[in-house]
Steps between C-alpha positions, in 0.01 A plus 500: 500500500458262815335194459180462723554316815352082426173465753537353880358133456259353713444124513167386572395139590138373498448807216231321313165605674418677829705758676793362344368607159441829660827549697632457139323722288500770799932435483496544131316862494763582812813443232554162545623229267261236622630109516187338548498092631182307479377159416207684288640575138102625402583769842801560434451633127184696615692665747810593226214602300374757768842598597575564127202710433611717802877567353639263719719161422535207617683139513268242476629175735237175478578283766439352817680645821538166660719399218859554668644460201302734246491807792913421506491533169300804507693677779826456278346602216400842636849526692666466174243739279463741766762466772219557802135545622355827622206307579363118606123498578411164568153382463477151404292296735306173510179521642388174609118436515373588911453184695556416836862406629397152511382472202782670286537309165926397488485604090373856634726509809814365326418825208445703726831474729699481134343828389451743779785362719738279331543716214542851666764353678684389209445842326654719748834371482485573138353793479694654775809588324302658194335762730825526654644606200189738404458633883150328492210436730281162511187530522247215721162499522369417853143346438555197722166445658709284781275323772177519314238196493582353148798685380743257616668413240504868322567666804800265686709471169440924450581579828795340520565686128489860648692320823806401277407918367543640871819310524665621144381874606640477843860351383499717224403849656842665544680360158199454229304399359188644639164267568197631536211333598149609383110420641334546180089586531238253445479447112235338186831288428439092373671370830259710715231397315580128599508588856168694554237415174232747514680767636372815396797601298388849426628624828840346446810684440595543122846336445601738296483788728616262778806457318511910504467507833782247568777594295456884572473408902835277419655787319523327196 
């Protein structure tokens, strides 16, 4: 009798909370083995608890994407465990508090480049010959906000995020791997919260059917 077939495996970054969290548990009830990256461990073991009590698995990974080193060492790890990605969704950001360009605090600027810029650039190179290997698609998520009063620091360092995106998906269009770039719907997540208090969240999108939504419109 033939051995089942091991699950495709998905890596997710920023997988603690938000539509990370969801684009996670949502990969996990598709058949994926789900490699989930955060800083959060509390989010990250809530989330292996959800996708546990739905039949799914996952690989819990605690760490911090702009840590060259440890997301090395990650990529290796999978290469060697797995031999590929089917799947990269990445969804760690830093959302620095609104303010006006000339008032950007350097500590928020300077986290802000590392995480939603700096970093993405240093993943792609290493995640690029795991979905190689697994004919995989990347998955952005285009939320920039760019040119709005107050958003200057969230929305130059994310625009230039899904910029470095368009580039991959345009070099990469004839030989793999695929990049697809998302507009997810207004969400109740934590960062929106920071960016409009008071908002009358009921009339948001749920993240959990936003991740639906996503992965099924990225064929995923």
């Amino acid at each position: 009798m033939r051995e089942p077939s091991p699950p495709p495996v998905a890596l997710v970054t920023g997988a603690s909370r938000g539509l990370g969290f969801a684009l996670a548990a949502a990969l996990a009830t598709r058949g994926y083995h789900v490699v989930a990256a955060a800083r959060t461990v509390g989010g990250l073991e809530e989330l292996d608890d959800r996708i546990r009590a739905a039949g799914g698995s996952a690989t819990l990974a605690p760490l911090d994407v702009t840590d060259a080193g440890a997301m090395q060492h990650l990529c290796r790890s999978v290469h060697d465990r797995w031999g590929g990605l089917a799947v990269w969704a990445h969804a760690a950001i830093h959302a620095a508090p609104l303010s006006p360009a000339g008032h950007i605090d350097a500590k928020d600027w300077g986290r802000s480049v590392e995480t939603n810029l700096r970093a993405t650039g240093i993943l792609i190179p290493l995640v690029e010959p795991l979905l190689r290997a697994g004919r995989g698609t990347a998955l952005f998520l285009d939320d920039a906000r760019g040119g709005r009063k107050f958003f200057g620091a969230y929305g130059a360092t994310k625009a230039g995020q899904i910029a470095l995106a368009r580039s991959w998906a345009a070099e990469t269009a004839r030989t793999g791997p695929r990049v697809v770039i998302a507009q997810p719907a207004p969400m109740p997540t934590a960062t929106r919260a920071r960016f409009y208090p008071g908002e009358d969240r009921a009339r948001l999108a749920d993240p959990h059917a936003e991740a639906d939504r996503i992965l099924t419109a990225a064929g995923l």
